[in-house]
N, C-alpha and C positions, 0 to 999 in steps of 0.2 A: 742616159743609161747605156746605146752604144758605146758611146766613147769610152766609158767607164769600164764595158768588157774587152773592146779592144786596148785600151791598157794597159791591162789585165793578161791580157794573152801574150802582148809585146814582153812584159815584166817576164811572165815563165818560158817566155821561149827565151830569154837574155838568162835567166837562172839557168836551161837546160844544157847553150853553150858556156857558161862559164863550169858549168860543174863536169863538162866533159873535155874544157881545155884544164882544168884540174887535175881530172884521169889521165890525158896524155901526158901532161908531166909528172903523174906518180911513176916509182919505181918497182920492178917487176916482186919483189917479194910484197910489197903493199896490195900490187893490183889482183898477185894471186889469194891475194887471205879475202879482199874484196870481194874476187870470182868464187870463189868458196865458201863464204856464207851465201852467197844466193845459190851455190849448187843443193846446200845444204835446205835452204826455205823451198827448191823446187822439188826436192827429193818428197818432203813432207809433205807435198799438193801445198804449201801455204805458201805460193806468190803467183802472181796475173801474168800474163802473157803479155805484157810492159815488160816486169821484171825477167821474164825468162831469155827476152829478146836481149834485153840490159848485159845478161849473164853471160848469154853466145857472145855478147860483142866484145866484151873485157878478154873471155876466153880465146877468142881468135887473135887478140890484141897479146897473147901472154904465150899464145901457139905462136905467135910471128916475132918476138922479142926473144923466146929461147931459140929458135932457129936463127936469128943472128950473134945472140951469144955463141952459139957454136957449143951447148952442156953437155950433148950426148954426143956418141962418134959410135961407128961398129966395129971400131976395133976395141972397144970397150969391155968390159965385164960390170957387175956390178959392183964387186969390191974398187974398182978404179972409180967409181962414181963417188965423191962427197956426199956427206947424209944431210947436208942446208941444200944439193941438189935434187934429192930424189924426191920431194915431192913434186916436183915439177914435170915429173913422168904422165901425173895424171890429169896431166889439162888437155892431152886427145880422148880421154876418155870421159873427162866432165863434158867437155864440146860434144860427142857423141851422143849423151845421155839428155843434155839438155837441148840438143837440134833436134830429136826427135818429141819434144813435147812441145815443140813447135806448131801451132794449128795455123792452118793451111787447108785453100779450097781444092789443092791440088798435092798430096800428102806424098805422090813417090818420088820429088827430085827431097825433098827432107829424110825420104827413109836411105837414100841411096849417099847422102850427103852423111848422115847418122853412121851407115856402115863404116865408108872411107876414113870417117875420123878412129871406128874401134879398132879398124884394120890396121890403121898407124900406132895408136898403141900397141896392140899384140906383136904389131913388128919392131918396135921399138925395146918390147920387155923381151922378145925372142932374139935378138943381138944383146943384151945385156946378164942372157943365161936367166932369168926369173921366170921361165914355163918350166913344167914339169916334162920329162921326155915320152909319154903314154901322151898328154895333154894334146903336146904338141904335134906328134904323128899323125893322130885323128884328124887336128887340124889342116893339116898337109891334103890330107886323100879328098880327092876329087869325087870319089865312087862314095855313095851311100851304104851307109854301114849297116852292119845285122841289125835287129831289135836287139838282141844281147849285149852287143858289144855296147850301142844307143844306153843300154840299164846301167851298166859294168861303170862306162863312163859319166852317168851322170850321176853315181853314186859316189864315184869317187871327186869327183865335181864337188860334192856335198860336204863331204868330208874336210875335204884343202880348206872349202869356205866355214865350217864351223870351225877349225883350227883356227886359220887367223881371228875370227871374232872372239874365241878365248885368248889368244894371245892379246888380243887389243884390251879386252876387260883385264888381263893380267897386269899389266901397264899402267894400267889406270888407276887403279886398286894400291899398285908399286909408289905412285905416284902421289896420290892421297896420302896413305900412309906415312910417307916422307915428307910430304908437306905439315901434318899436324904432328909429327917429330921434330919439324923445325923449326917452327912457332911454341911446341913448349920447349926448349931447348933456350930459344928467344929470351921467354920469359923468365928460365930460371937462371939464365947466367949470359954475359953480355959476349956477344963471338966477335972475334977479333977482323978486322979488314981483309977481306981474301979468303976467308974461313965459307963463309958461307957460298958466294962463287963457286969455290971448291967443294960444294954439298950439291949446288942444287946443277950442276955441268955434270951431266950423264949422255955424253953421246954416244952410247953403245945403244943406253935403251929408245933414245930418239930414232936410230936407227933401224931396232926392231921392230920399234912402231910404225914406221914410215914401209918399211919389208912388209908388215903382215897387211897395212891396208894396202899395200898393192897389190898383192897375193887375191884379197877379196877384194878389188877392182876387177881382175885378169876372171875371177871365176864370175862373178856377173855380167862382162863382158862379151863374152863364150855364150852365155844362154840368150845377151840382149841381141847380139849377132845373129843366131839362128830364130828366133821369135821377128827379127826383123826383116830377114830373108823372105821366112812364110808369107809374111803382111805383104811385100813388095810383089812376089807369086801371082798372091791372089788379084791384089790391084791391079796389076798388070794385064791377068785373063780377065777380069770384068772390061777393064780397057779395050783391049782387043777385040773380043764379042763387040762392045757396042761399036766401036770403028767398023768394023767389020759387016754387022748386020744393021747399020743409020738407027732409027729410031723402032729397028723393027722388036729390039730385045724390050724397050718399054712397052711397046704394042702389046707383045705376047704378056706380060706382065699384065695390063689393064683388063686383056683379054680373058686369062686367066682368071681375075677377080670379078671382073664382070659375068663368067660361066657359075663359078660359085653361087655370086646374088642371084642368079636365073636360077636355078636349081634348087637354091633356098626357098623361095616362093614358089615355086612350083610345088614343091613339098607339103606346103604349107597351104596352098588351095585344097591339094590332092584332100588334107587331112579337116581341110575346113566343114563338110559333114558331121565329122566324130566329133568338132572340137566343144559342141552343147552337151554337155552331159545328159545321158538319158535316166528315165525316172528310176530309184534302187527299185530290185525285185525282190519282195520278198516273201517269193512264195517259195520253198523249198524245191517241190516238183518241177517250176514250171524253171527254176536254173538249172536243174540238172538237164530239162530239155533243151536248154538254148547252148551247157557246156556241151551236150553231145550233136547237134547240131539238128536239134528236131525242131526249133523252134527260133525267132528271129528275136532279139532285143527292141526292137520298134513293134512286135507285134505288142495289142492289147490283150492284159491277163485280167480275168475277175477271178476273184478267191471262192468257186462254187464248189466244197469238194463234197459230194456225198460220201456218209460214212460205211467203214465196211462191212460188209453182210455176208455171214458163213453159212454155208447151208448147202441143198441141193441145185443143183442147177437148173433145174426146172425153177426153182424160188428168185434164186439168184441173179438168173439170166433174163426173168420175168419182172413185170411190176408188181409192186405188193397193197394192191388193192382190197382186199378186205383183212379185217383182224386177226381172222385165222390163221391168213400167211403169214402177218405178220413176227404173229405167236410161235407157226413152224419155224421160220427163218433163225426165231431169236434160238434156238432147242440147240443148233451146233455153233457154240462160241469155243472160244480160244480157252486154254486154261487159267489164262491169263489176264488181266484188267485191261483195257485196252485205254488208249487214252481218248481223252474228250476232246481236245483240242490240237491240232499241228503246232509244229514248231515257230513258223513266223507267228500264227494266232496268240502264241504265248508270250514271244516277242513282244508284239502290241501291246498285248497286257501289263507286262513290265512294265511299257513304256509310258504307257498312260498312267499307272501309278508313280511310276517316278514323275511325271509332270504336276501329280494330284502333289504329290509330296514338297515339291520345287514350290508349289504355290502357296500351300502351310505353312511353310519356312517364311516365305517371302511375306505371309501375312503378319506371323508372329513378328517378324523383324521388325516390321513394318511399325504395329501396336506396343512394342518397345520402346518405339524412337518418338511417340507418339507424347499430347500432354496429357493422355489418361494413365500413361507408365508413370508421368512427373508427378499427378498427384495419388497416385497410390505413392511413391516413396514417400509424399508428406506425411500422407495419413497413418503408414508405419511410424512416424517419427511420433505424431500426437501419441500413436498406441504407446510407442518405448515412453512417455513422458508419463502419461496417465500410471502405467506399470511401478513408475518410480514414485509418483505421488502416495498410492497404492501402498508401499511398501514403507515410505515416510512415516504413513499414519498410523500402519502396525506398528510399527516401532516406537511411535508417542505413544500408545496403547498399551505397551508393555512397560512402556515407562512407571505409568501410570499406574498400573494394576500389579505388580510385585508376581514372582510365582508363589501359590499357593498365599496368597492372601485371602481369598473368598470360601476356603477350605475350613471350616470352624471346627471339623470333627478330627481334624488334628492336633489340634491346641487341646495343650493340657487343662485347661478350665473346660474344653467344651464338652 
């Protein structure tokens, strides 16, 4: 079973070098369409950091073969550049884009490696006249700019790059269209040798094409530059702190999280008292005494309330020991009915009738599902059966007996 994996491995690591003594002898328009579909699967998150690695390598490989061709010069313009040259512009900017999805335990010699590749393109399209002249000023200034100006320019940032993406859908569309013009053309009449060559050779619009996606290169470039500046900042000050202060910056860190947990539980003791719920109160009085603070929630309430008694204060403020008093006492009442029971006392009452009521349901349910329900529905059924017997035999009965058969004092003989 070793052997069998170690053959195995010998097998694709001989696949790995022959398919990259392959690459080194492809040609650079080959290697860059190669490098270009995987820019294209990394843009989309759909390839592994195998393949992204793959993509840097071709690209540095196609960055080092146009620098010995010698395609671009600064004495240049764009119009001197050939349109089978210019995509070749954006293999420091695929290299930039794809160095930086490079993961790494250590992410700022990648973020600073990312830069210098955008840096080269932006200088490369700034000798060739392809930056805007606002664009490129910005670019120049060392000083940090207003928040205004920061708006100003990234709206018009906005702008350039929604142009070229309509220009690129324009194209495309151009390009359609003309394709299924030339398949039914095809079809309906045979084109002669050189005829179609001469249809589908449009180097003005390959040109355009290859203008506008550099154009929205240069403006995504601009924004990955300054978002990778920030990153490098920040990296940098965390860096430095922890140099700086050894192990003290995780310290204070643990420390920190550690004060939290201590304070969380201390909390949580403090409140460990209250945390039993105490018994409802429901006596009206004795909560308004505990909201206004006459009265403690742990204290013990009984519900004694003697009723009230109107009258003089000698009665009132006395006990009412024999009947007389208590006959005086009753003499000054209210004009009004007063009630017989408190409010929680009614409560209860509620309550116990709704339990009385919870249990009548729960019986009858009960005696439903039961088999004295089962057979009372029999015993309706015998009734509906007997009902229709019943009704059978009147009906042979009237068969039988005619109307006004038994009636003789209708008949004319009678």
């Amino acid at each position: 079973m070793v052997e069998a994996e170690e053959v195995g491995n010998k097998m694709r690591s001989q696949m790995r070098l022959d398919a990259a003594a392959e690459e080194d002898d492809l040609p650079l328009p080959a290697l860059f369409d190669k490098a270009s579909r995987l820019y294209s699967l990394a843009s989309s998150s759909s390839l592994d950091q195998e393949g992204i690695r793959k993509g840097v390598d071709l690209l540095r490989r196609c960055d080092e073969m146009v620098s010995k061709l010698g395609l671009f010069s600064s004495n240049e313009t764009k119009e001197d550049v050939s349109t089978a040259n210019l995509k070749y512009l954006l293999v420091p900017y695929y290299l930039g884009e794809m160095t930086e999805q490079i993961a790494q335990e250590d992410r700022i010699p990648a973020l600073k490696a990312s830069q210098d590749h955008l840096k080269e393109f932006i200088s490369i399209c700034e000798a060739l006249e392809l930056i805007p002249a606002d664009e490129l000023e910005s670019f120049r200034q060392k000083q940090p700019d207003t928040a205004v100006n920061k708006r100003a320019q990234k709206i018009a940032r906005f702008n350039r790059q929604k142009a070229a993406q309509t220009k690129l859908q324009e194209i495309k569309e151009r390009k359609e269209r003309r394709g299924r013009s030339l398949r039914a053309a095809a079809l309906s009449a045979p084109t002669e040798a050189g005829e179609e060559d001469a249809f589908e050779d449009d180097g003005e619009e390959e040109r355009e094409a290859w203008l506008a996606t550099i154009s929205l290169a240069l403006c995504k470039a601009f924004d990955l530059l300054d978002m990778l500046k920030k990153e490098e900042e920040m990296l940098l000050a965390v860096k430095e702190r922890k140099e700086k202060d050894g192990n003290a910056f995780a310290r204070e860190m643990l420390d920190e999280r550690t004060k939290k947990a201590e304070t969380w539980h201390h909390n949580a003791a403090s409140r460990a008292p209250y945390s039993k719920p105490a018994d409802p109160i429901t006596c009206a009085t004795f909560a308004q005494d505990v909201i206004e603070g006459r009265a403690s929630v742990s204290q013990a309430h009984e519900h004694n309330h003697q009723p009230l008694i109107f009258g003089p204060a000698s009665l009132v403020g006395g006990g009412l020991t024999s009947e007389r008093e208590r006959m005086a006492a009753r003499v000054f009442q209210p004009s009004y009915r007063m009630p017989t029971m408190s409010i929680e006392e009614a409560g209860l009452c509620e309550m116990k009738m709704m339990e009385q009521w919870q249990e009548r349901t729960a019986k009858m349910i009960q005696e439903a599902n039961s088999a004295w329900h089962k057979d009372g529905s029999s015993s309706a059924q015998d009734d509906e059966d007997a009902e229709e017997e019943k009704a059978r035999a009147w009906d042979d009965w009237k068969d039988d007996n005619p109307r006004g058969a038994g009636n003789k004092k209708l008949t004319p003989c009678g």
